[in-house]
N, C-alpha and C positions, 0 to 999 in steps of 0.2 A: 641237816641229817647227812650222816657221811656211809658211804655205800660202797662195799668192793665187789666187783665183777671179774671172774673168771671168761674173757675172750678168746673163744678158739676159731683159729685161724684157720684158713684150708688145708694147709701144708701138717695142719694137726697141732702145730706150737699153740703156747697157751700164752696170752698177755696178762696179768692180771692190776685191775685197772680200781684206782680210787676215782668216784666221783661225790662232790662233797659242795659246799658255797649253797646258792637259792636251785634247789631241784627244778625249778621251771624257769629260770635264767638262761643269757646271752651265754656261748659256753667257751671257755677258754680252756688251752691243753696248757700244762704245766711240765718243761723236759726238765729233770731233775739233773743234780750235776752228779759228778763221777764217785762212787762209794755210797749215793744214795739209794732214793728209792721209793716210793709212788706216795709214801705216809707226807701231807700235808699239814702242818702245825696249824694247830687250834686256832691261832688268832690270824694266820691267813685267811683262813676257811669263814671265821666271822666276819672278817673286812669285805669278804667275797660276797657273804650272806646280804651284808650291809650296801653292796653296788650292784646288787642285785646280778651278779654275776655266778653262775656256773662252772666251779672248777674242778676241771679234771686232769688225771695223773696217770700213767704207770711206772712200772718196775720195765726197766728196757730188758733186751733178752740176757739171761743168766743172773740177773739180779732179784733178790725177793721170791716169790711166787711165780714171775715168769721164763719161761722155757728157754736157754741156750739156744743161740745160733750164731754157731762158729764161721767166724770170719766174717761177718756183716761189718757191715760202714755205714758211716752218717746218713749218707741217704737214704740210707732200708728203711729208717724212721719212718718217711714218709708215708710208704706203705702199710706199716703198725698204725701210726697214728688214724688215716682213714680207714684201717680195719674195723679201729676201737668206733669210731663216731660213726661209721655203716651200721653197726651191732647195736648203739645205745641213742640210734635213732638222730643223731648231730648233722644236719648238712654243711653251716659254715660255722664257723670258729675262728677264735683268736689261737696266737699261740705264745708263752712265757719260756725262754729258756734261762738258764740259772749256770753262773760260770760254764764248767764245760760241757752242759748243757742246752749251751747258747747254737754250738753249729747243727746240731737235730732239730732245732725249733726253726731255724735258716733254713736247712733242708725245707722242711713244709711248705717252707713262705714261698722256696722257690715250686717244688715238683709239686705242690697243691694251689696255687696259682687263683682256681676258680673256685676255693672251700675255705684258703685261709686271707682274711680280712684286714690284718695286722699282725707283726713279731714286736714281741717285749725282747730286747737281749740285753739282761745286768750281768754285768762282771763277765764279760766273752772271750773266750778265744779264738785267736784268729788263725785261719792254716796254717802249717809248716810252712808251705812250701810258698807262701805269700811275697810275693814279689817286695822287698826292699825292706823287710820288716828283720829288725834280728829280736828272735821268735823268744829266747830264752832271758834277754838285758832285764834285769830286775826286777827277775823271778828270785822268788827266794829258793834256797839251795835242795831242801826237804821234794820241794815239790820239782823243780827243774830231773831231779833227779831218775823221777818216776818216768818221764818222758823222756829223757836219755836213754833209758833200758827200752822203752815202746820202740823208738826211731832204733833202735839196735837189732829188734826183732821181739819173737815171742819169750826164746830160752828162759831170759833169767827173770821176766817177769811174774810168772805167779811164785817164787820164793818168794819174793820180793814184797807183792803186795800180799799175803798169807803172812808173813810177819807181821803189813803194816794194822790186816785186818785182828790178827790173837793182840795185838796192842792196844786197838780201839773199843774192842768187846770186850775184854777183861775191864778198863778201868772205869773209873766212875767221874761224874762231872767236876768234883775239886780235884780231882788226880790230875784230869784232862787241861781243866786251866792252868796249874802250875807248871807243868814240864811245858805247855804250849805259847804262855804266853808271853815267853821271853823272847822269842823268836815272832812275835806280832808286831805290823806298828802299832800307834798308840790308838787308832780309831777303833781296831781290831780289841785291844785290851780293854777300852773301854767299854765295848757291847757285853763282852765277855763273863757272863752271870751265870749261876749255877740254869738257869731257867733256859736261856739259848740254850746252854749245851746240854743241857737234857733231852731237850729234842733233836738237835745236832747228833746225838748218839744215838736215838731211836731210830733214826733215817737210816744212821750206814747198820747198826744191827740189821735193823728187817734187810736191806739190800744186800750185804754179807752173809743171810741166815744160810743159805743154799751155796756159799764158797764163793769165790773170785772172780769166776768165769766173766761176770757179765763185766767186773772194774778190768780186768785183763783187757777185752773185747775191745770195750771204750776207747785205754789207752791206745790201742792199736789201732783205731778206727782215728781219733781225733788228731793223730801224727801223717795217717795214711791222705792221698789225696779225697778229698771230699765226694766227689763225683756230682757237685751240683754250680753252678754256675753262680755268682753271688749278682755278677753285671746284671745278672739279667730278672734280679728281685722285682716284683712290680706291683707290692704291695706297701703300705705303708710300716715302715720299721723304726722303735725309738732305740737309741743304744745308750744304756748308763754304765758309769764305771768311776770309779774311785782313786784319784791321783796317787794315793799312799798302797796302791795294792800292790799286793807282792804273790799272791795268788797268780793271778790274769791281768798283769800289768796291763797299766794304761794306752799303753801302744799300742795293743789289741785292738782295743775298741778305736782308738783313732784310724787306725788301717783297714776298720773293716768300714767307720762312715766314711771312708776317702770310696770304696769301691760300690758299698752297695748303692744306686741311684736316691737322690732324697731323703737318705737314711737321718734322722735328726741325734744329732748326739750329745749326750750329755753327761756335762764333766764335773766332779764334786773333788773340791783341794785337799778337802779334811774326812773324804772318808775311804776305808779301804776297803777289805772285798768282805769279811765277814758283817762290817758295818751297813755295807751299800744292800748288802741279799738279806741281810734280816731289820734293816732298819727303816727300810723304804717302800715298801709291801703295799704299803697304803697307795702311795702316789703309782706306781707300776702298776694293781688294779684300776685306779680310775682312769689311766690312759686306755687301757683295755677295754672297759666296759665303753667307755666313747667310742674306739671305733667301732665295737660291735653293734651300738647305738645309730651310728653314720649308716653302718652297712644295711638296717632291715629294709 
């Protein structure tokens, strides 16, 4: 049964929060990546059902249903996140983040320390400002691009993604695979079915319904320094990532298991980023519900 909660905060913001998988299950957060937004695909939320796990979601600030708040950084998650699971009754949790929803889920692992049990990070990004990493090498151009204008400042980014979002909400999913999948590798093309991308569109809709603010935010947020320490993670963390990506190159994730302690990582030749976030669902749950398992 899938369930959305309106979370209000002290400060009066509103979170508003999907919680969906076995209602009396281990509970894992789910950080969604940039342009999305707390809506969970049906067959996540079955697989969750099926490992007996509890997963939950939101709309970070200015996306979806949740309230703006300008000028936050990756670490403010932290404090959302244990807002949401104080209010819906959660003491420890796992936590999932999804491309560049990967350093908000890192966030937790660090500044929740004694609630969060384990980080999933597929398809990650790794800071800017990351010691010896050249941050943008085979990125592809569309998306490098976006984070060029972030690292530049605020100005030119909400044209910018205000185009990119009247682009994504007007077309439809055979529109979207044709102009998109020229520019895919081949792992990417082959997921690439009317049925991914139908919910592929549902996500950034709903997080777009309310304007930009919150994808603006993001990018600002995930170029800006992090404000949390990675050294000093000291839960356990798996990291997958896909040799062919061009999203959240594989360098990412190699840089970020070089720093975090014991970090395990894992590397797939033949698959890229939309292959690895929607193809792998299954095995990223059952590592999760394990550690939640470890942890009672």
């Amino acid at each position: 049964m899938t369930r959305d909660h309106d979370v209000r905060l002290a400060d009066g913001r509103v979170l508003r929060t999907r919680d969906s998988g076995a209602s009396d299950g281990d509970a894992a957060f789910l950080l969604h990546e940039p342009l999305g937004s707390r809506l969970v695909v049906d067959g996540l939320s079955a697989t969750a059902i099926d490992a007996g796990l509890r997963l939950m979601s939101y709309d970070r600030p200015g996306y979806g249903g949740s309230t703006p708040k300008p000028g936050r950084g990756v670490a403010d998650a932290a404090a959302d996140v244990a807002a949401i699971a104080d209010e819906l009754g959660v003491d420890r949790f796992a936590v999932w983040g999804q491309s560049g929803g990967c350093p908000f889920a890192l966030a937790c692992a660090v500044l929740l320390a004694d609630r969060v049990v384990g980080a999933a990070v597929v398809s990650p990004l790794a800071p800017y400002q990351g010691s010896g990493l050249d941050w943008f090498a085979g990125m592809m151009d569309d998306v490098a691009r976006l984070h060029r204008l972030a690292v530049a400042g605020r100005q030119e980014l909400p044209p910018a993604l205000s185009q990119l979002a009247q682009t994504l909400t007007a077309t439809d999913p055979a529109q979207f695979i044709a102009f998109s999948r020229p520019t895919l590798p081949q792992p990417d093309q082959a997921i690439l079915d009317i049925g991914v991308v139908a919910r592929l569109l549902d996500g950034m809709r709903e997080g777009l319904a309310a304007g930009v603010e919150g994808a603006v935010e993001d990018e600002l947020a995930l170029v800006a320094p992090w404000g949390v320490d990675l050294a000093g993670v000291r839960v356990p963390v798996r990291v997958w990532s896909g040799e062919q990506d061009r999203d959240t190159p594989a360098s990412h994730a190699r840089w970020l298991a070089g720093v975090i302690p014991d970090a395990e990582l894992r590397l797939f030749a033949e698959e890229g980023h939309l292959s690895l976030v929607y193809g792998r669902g299954r095995e990223v749950i059952d590592w999760l519900a394990e550690r939640l398992r470890r942890a009672r």
